[in-house]
ROTIVEX-959328 format. One record per residue: residue in one letter; chain; z, y, x of N, C-alpha, C in turn. Coordinates in Angstrom, 2 decimals, always signed. Layout:
<sites>
<A, A, <Z, Y, X>, <Z, Y, X>, <Z, Y, X>>;
...
</sites>
This chain:
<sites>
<X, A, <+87.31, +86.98, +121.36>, <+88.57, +86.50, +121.96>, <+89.75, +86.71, +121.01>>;
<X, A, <+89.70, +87.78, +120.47>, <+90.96, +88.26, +119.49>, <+90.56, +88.07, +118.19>>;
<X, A, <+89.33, +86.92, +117.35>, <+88.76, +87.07, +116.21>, <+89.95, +86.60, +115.40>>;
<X, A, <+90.32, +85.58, +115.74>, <+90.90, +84.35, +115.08>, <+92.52, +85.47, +114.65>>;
<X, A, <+92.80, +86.25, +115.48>, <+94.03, +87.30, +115.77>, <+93.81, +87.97, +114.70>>;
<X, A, <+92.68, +88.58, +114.67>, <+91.86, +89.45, +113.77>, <+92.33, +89.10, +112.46>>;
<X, A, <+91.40, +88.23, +112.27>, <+91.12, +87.74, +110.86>, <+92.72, +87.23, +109.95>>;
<X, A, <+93.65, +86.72, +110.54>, <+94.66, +86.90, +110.35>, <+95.34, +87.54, +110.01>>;
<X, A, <+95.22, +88.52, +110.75>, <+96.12, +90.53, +110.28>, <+95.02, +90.30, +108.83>>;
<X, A, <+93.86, +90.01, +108.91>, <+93.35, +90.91, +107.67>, <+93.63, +89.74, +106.51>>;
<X, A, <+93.66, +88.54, +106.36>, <+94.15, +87.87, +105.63>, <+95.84, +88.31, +105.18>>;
<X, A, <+96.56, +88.19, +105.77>, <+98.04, +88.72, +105.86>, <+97.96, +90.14, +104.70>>;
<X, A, <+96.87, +91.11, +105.27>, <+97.22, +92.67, +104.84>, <+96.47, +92.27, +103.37>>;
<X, A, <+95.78, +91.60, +103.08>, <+94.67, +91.49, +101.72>, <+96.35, +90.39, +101.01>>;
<X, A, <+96.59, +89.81, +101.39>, <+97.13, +89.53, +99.99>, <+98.81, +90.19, +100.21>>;
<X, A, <+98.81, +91.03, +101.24>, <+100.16, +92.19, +100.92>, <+99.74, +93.37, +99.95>>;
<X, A, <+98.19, +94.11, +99.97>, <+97.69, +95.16, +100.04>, <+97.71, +95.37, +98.00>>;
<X, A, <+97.37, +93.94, +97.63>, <+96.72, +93.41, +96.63>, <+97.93, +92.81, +95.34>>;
<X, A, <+99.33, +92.84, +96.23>, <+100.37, +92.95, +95.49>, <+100.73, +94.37, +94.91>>;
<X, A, <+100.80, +94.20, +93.36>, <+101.54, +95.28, +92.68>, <+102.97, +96.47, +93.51>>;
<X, A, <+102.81, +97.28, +93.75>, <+104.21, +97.98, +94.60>, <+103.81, +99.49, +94.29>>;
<X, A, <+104.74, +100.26, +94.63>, <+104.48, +102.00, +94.70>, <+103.07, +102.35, +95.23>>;
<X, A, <+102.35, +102.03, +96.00>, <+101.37, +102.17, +96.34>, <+100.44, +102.25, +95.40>>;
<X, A, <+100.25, +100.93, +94.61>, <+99.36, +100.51, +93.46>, <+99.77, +101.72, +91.90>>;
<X, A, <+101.04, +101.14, +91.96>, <+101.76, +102.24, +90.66>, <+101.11, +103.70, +91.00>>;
<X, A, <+101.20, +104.67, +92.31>, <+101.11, +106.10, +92.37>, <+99.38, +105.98, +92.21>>;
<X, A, <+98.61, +105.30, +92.67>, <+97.31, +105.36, +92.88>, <+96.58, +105.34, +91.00>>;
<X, A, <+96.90, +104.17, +90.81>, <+97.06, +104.03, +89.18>, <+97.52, +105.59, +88.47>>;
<X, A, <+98.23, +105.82, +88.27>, <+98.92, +106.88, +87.76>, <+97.92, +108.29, +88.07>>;
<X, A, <+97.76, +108.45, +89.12>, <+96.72, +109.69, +89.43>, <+95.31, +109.97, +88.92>>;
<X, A, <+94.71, +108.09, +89.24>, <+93.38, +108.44, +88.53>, <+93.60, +108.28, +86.95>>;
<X, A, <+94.49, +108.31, +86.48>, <+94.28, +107.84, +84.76>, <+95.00, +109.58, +84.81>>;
<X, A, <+95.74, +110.19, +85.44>, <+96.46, +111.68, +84.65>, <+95.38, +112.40, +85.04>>;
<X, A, <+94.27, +112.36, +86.54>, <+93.84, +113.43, +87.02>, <+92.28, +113.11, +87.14>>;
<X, A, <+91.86, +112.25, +87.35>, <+90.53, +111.50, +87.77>, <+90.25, +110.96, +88.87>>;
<X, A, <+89.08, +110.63, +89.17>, <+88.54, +109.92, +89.92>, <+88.64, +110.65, +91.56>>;
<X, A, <+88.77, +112.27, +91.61>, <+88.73, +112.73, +92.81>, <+90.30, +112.61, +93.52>>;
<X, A, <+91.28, +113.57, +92.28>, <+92.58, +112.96, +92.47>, <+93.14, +111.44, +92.77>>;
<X, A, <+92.73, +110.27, +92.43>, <+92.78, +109.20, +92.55>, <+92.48, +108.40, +93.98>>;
<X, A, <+91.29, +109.03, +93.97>, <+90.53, +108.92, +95.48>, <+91.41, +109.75, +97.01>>;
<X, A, <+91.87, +110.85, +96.68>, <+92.54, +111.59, +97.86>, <+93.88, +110.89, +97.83>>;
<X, A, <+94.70, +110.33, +96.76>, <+95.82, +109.49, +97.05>, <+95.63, +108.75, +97.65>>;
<X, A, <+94.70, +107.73, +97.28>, <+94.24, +106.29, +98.10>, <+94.15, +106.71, +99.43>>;
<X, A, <+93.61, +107.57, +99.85>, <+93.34, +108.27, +101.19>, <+94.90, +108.61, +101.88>>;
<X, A, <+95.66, +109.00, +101.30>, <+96.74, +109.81, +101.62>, <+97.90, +107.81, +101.61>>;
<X, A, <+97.97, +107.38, +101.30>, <+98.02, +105.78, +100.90>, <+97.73, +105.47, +102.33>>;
<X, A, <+96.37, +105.12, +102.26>, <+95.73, +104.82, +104.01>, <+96.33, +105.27, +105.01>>;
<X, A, <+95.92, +106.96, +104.98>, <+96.54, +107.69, +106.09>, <+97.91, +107.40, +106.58>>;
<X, A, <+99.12, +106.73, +105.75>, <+100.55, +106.41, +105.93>, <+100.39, +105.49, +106.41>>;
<X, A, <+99.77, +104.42, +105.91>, <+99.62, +103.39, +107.81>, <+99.62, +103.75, +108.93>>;
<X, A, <+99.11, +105.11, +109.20>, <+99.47, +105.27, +110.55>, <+100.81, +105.64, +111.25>>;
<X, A, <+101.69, +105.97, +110.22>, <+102.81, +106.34, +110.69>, <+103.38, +104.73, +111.25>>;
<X, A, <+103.38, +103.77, +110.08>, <+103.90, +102.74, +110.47>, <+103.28, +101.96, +111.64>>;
<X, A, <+102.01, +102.14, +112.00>, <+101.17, +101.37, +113.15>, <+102.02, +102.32, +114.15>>;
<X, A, <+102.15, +103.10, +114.38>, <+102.37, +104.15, +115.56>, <+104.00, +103.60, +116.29>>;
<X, A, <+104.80, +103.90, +115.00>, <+106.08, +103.57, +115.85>, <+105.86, +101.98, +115.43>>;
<X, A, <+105.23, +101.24, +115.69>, <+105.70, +99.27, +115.59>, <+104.79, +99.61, +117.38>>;
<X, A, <+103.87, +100.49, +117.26>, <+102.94, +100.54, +118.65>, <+103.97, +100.65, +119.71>>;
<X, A, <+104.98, +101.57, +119.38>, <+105.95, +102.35, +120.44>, <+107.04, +101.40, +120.59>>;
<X, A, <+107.28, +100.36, +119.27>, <+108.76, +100.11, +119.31>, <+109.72, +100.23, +118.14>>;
<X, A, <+109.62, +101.81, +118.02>, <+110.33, +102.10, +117.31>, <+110.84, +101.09, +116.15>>;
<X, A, <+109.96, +100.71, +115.92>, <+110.21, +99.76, +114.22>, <+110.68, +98.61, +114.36>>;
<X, A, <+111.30, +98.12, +116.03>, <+112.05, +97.12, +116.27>, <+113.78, +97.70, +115.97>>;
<X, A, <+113.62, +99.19, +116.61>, <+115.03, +99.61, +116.35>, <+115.47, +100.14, +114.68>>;
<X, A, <+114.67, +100.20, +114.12>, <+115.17, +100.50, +112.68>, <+115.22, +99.54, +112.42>>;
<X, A, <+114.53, +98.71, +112.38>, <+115.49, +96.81, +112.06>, <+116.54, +96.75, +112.11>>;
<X, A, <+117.01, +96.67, +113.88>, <+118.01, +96.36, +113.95>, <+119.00, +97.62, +113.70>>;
<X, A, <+118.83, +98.64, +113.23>, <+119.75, +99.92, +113.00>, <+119.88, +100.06, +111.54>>;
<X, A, <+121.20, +99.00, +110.62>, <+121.15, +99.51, +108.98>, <+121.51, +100.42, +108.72>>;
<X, A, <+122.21, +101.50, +109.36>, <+121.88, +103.07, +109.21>, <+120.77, +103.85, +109.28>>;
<X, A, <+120.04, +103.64, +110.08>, <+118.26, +104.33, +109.88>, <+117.95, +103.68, +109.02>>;
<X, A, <+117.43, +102.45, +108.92>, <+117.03, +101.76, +107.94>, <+117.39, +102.20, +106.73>>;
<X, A, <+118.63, +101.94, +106.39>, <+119.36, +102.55, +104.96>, <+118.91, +104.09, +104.46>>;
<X, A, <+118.92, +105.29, +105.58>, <+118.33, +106.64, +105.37>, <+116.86, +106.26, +104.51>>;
<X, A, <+115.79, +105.58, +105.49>, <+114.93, +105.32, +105.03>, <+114.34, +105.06, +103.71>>;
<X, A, <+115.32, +103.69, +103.58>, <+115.16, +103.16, +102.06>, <+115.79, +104.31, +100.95>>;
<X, A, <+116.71, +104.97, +101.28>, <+116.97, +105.59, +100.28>, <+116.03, +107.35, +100.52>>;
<X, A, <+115.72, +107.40, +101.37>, <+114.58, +108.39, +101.06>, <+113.86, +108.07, +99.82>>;
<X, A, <+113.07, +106.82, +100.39>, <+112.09, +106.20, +99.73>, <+112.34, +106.10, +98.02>>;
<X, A, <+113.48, +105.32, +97.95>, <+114.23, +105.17, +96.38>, <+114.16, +106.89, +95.85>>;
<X, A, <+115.06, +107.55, +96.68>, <+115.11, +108.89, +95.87>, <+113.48, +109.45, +95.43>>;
<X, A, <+112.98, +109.33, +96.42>, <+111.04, +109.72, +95.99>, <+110.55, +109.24, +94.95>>;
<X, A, <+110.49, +107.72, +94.76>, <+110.26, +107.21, +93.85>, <+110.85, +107.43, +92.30>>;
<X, A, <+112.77, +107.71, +92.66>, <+113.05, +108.28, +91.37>, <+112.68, +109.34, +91.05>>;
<X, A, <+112.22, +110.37, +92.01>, <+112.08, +111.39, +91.37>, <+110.77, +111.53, +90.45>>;
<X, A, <+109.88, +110.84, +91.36>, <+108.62, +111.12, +90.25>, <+108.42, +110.25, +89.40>>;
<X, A, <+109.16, +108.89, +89.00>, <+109.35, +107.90, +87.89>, <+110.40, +109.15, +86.75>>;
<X, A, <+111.01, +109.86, +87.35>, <+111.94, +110.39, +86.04>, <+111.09, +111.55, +85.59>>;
<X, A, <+110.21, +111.98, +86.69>, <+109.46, +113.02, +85.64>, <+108.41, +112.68, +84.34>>;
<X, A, <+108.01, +111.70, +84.89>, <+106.95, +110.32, +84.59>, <+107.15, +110.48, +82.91>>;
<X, A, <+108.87, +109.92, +82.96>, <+109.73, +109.34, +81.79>, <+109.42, +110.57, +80.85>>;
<X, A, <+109.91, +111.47, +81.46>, <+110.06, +112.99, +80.49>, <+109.13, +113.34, +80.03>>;
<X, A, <+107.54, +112.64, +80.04>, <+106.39, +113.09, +79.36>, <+106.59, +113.64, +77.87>>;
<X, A, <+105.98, +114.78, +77.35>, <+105.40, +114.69, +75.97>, <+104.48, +114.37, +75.70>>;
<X, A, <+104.26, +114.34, +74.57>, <+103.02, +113.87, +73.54>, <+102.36, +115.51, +74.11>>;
<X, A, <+100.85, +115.14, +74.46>, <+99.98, +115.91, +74.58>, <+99.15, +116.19, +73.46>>;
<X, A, <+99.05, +117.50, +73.25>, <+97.96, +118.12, +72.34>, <+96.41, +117.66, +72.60>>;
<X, A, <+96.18, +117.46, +71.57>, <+94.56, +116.55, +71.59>, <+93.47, +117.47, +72.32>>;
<X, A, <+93.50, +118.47, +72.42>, <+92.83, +119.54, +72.59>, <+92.72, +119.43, +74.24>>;
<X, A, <+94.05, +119.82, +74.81>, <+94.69, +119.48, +75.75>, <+94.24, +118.37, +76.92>>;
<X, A, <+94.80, +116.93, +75.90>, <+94.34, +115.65, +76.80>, <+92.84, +116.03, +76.99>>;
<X, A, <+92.00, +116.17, +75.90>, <+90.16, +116.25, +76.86>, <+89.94, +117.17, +77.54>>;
<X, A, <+90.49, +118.04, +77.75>, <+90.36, +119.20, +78.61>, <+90.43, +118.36, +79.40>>;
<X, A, <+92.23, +117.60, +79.80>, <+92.50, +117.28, +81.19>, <+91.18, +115.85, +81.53>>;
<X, A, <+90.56, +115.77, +80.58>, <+89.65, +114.47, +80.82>, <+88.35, +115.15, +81.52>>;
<X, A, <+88.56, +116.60, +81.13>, <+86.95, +117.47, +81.87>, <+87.02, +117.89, +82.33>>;
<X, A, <+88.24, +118.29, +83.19>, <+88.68, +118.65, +84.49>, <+89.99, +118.47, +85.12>>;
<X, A, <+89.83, +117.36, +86.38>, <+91.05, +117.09, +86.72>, <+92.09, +118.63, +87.25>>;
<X, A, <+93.30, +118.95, +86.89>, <+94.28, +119.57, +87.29>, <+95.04, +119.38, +89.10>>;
<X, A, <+94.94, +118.06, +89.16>, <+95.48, +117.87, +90.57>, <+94.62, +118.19, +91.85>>;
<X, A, <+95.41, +118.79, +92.52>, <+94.53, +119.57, +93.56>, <+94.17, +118.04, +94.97>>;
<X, A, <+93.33, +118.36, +95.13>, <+92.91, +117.39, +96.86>, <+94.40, +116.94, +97.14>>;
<X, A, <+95.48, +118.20, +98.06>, <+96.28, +118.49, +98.81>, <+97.16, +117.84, +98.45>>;
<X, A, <+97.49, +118.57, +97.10>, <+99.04, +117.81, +95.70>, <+98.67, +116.08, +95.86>>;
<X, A, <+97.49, +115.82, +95.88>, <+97.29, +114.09, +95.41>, <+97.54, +113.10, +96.90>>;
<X, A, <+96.98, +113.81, +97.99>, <+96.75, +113.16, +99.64>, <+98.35, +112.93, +99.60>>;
<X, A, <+98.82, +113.88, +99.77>, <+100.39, +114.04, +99.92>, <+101.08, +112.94, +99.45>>;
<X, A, <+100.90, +113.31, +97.96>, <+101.73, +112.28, +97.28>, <+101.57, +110.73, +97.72>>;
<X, A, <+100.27, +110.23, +97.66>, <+99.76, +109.18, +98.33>, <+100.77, +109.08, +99.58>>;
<X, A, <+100.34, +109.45, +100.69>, <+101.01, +109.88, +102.00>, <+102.43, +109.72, +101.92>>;
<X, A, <+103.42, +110.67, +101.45>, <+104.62, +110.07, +101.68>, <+105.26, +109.02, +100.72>>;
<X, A, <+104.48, +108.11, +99.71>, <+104.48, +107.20, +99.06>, <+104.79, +105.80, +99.85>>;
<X, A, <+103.53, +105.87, +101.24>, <+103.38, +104.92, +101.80>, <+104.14, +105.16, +102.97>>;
<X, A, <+104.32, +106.26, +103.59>, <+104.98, +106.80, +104.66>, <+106.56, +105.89, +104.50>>;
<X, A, <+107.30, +106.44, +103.46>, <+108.38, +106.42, +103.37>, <+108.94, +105.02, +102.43>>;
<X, A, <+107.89, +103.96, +102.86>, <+108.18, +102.63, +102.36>, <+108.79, +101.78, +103.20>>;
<X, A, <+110.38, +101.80, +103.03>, <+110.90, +100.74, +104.10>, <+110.36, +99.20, +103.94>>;
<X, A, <+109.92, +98.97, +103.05>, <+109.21, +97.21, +102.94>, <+108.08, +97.23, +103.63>>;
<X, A, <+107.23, +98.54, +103.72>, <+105.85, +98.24, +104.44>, <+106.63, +98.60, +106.05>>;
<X, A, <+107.80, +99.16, +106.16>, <+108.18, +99.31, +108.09>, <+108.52, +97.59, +108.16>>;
<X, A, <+108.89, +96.83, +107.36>, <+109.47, +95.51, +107.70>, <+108.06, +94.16, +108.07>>;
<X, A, <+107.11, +94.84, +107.20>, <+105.63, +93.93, +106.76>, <+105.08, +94.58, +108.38>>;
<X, A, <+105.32, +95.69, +108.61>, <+104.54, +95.81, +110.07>, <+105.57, +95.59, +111.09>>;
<X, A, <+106.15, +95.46, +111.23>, <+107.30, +95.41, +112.06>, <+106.83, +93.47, +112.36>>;
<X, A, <+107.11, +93.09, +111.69>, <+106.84, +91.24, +111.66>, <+105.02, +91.39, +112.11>>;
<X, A, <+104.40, +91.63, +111.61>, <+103.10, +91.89, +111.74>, <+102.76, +91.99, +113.25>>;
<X, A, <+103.27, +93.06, +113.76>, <+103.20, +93.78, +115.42>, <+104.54, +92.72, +116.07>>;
<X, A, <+104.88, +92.02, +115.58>, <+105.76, +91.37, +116.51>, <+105.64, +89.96, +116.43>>;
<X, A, <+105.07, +88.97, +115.14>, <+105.10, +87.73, +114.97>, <+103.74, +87.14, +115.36>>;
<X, A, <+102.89, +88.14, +114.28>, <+101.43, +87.41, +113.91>, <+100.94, +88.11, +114.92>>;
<X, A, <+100.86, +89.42, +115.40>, <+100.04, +89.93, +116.67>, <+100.91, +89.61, +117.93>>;
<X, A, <+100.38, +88.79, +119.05>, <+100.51, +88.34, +119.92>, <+100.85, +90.05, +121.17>>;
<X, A, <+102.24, +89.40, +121.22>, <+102.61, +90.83, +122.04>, <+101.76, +91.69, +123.59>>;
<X, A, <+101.34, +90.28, +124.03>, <+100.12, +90.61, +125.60>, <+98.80, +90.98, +125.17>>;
<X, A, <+98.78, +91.13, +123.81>, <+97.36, +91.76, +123.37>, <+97.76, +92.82, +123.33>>;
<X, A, <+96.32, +93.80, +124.12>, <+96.29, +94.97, +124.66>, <+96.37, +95.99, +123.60>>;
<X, A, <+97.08, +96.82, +124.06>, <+97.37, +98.43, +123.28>, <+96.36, +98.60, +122.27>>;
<X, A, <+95.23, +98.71, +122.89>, <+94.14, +99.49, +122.46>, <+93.47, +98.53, +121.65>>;
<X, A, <+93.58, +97.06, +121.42>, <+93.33, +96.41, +120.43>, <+93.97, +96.08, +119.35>>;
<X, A, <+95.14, +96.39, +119.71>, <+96.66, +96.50, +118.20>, <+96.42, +97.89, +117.66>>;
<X, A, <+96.16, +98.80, +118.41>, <+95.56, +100.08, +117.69>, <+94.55, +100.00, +117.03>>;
<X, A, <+93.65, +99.08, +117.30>, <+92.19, +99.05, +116.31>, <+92.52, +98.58, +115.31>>;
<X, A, <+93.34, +97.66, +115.27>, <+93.99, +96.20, +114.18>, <+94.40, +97.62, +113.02>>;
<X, A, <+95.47, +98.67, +113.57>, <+96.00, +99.63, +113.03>, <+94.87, +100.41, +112.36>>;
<X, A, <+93.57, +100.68, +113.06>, <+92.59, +101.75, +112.44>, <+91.84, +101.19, +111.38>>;
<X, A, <+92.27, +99.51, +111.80>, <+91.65, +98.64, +110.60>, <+92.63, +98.57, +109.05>>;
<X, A, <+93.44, +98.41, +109.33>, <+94.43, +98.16, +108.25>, <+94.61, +99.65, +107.45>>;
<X, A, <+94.52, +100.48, +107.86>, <+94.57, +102.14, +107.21>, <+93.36, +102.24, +106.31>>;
<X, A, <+92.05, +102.08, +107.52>, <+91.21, +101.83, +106.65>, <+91.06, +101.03, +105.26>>;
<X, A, <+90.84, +100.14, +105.60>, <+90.89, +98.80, +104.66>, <+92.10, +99.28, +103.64>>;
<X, A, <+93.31, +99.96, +103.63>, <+93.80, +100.00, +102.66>, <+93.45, +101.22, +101.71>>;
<X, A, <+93.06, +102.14, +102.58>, <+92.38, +103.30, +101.83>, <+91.16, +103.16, +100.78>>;
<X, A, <+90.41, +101.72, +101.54>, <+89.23, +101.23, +100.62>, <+89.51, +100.75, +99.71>>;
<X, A, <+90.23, +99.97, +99.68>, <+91.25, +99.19, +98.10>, <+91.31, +99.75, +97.33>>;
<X, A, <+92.46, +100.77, +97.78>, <+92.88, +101.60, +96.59>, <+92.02, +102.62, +96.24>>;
<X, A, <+91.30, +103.04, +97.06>, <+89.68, +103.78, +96.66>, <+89.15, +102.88, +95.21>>;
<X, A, <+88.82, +102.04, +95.12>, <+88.28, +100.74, +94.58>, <+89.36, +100.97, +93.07>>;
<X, A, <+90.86, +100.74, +93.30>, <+91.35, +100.57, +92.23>, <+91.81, +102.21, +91.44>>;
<X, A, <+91.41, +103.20, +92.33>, <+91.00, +104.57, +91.85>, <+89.45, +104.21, +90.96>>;
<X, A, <+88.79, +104.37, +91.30>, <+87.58, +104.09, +90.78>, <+87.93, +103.04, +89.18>>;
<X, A, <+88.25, +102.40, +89.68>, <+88.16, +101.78, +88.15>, <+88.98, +102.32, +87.48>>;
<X, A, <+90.14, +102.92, +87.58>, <+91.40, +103.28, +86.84>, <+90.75, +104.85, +86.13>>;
<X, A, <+89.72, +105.59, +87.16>, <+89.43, +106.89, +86.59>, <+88.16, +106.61, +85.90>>;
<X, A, <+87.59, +105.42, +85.21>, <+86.34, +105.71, +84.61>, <+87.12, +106.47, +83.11>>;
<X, A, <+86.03, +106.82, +83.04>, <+86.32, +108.01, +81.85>, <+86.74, +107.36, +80.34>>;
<X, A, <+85.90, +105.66, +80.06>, <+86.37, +104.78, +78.61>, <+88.04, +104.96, +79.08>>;
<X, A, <+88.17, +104.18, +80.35>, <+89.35, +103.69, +81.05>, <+90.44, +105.06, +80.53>>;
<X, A, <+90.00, +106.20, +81.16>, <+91.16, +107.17, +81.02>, <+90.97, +107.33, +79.47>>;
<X, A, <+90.00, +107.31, +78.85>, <+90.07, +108.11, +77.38>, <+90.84, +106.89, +76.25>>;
<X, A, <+91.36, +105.76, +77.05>, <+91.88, +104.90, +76.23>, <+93.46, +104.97, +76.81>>;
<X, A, <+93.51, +105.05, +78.22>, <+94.92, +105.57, +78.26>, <+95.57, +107.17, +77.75>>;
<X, A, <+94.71, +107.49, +77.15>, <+94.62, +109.22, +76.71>, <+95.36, +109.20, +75.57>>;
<X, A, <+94.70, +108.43, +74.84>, <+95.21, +108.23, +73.60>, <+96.63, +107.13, +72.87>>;
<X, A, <+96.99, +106.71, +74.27>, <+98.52, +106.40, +74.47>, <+99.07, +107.43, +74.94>>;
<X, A, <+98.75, +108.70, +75.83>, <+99.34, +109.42, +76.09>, <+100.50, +109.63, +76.80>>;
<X, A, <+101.72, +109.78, +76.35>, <+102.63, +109.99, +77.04>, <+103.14, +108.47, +77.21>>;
<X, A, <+102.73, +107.85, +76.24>, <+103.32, +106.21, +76.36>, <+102.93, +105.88, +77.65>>;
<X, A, <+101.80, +106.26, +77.81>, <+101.50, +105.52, +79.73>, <+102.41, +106.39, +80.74>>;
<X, A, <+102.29, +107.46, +80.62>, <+103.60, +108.40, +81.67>, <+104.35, +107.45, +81.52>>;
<X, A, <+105.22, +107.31, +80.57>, <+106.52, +106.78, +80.74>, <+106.76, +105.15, +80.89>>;
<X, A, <+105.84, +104.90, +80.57>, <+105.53, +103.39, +81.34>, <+105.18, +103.26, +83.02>>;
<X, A, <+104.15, +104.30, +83.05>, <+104.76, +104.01, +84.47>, <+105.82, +104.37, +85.07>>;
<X, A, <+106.08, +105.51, +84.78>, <+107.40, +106.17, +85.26>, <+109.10, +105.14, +85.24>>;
<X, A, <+108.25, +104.43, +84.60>, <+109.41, +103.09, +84.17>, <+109.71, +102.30, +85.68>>;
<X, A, <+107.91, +102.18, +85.34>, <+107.71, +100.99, +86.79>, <+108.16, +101.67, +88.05>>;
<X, A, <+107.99, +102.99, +88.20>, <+108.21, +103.87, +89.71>, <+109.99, +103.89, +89.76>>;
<X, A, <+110.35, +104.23, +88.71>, <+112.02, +103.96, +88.53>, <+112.68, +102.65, +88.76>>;
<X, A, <+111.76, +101.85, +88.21>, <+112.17, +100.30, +88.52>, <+112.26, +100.00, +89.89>>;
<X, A, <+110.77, +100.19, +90.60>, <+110.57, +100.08, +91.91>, <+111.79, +100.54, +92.75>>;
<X, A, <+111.96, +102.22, +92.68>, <+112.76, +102.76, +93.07>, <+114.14, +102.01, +93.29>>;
<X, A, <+114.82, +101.55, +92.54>, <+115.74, +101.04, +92.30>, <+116.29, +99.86, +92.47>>;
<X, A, <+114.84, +99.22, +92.70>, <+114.42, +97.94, +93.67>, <+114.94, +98.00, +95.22>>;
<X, A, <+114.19, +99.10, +95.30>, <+113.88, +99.49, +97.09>, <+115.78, +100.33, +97.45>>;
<X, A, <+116.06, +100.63, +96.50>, <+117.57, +101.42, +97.11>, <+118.51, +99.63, +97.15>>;
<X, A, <+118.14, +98.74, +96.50>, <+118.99, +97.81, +97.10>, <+118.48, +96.67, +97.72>>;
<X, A, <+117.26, +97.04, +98.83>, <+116.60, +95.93, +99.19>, <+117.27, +95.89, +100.38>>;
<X, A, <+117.89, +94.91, +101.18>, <+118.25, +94.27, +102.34>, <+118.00, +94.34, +103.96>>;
<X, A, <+118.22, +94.58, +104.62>, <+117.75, +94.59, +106.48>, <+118.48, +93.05, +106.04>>;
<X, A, <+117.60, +92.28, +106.41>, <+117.53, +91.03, +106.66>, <+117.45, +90.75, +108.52>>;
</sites>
């Protein structure tokens, strides 16, 4: 009854999921500094922040931060400040001691906890993904469809995004993969740290439309 509903949300979320954004940048960044486990608990921590946004679009809430450009605005500039902060640490890389980088190639440094997190309030605190669900739970999902099937839609979309970026962990932490961004070294920190600053800076002047 709800396939056609279905398949929609998941068309919609695959080519939102699959666009370049903070999400992609922090996930990237973890498995090439830390590995494949670090990489993997972001993606997870990534996922897990869908639920914040499924929860309040479930309740409502994410109709009134729309229309409120003072929450909204807090939001986005949470978000911006997060992003600058860890794009400027990004920037400040040194050149790593050779010794050093293979160590960090034979044992990741980032803990489970440090990586979920980061993931987590990455996605948490993305006012573009409150706007993508907000339209989502109000346009494309049909409002008389039942609670408990917009919640699945929700257990689906967390999922499914956790698998992605699982996926683009995995490739980002194979070991050629990291031992060739290794040897750029700090050049990749600060390249991404570019992109997370960019982003950032994006998102502090993006619009309540």
């Amino acid at each position: 009854m709800y396939l056609t509903e279905f398949l929609t949300v998941a068309l919609i979320h695959l080519l939102a999921v699959a666009s370049p954004g903070p999400d992609f940048a922090i996930v990237v960044r973890e498995s090439v500094a830390h590995g494949r486990r670090a990489g993997t608990w972001t993606a997870l921590g990534v996922g897990t922040g869908i639920f914040v946004h499924v929860a309040y679009s479930l309740l409502g809430i994410g109709l009134i931060v729309s229309q409120s450009i003072m929450l909204f605005n807090a939001l986005k500039w949470a978000a911006a400040a997060y992003l600058l902060y860890i794009g400027i640490k990004a920037l400040r890389a040194k050149p790593a001691d050779p010794v050093a980088a293979e160590a960090a190639l034979m044992a990741g440094e980032r803990s489970p906890r440090g990586a979920f997190v980061t993931g987590f309030v990455t996605n948490g605190l993305n006012p573009k993904a409150t706007l993508f669900f907000l339209s989502l739970f109000t346009v494309v999902i049909n409002p008389h469809t039942p609670l408990a099937v917009q919640a699945g839609y929700g257990v689906y979309l967390a999922c499914a995004t956790a698998a992605w970026f699982s996926l683009v962990a995995l490739l980002f932490s194979q070991r050629r993969v990291r031992a060739g961004f290794a040897r750029m070294g700090h050049w990749f920190d600060r390249l991404m740290g570019a992109v997370l600053v960019g982003l950032g800076i994006k998102l502090a002047f993006t619009e309540l439309k």
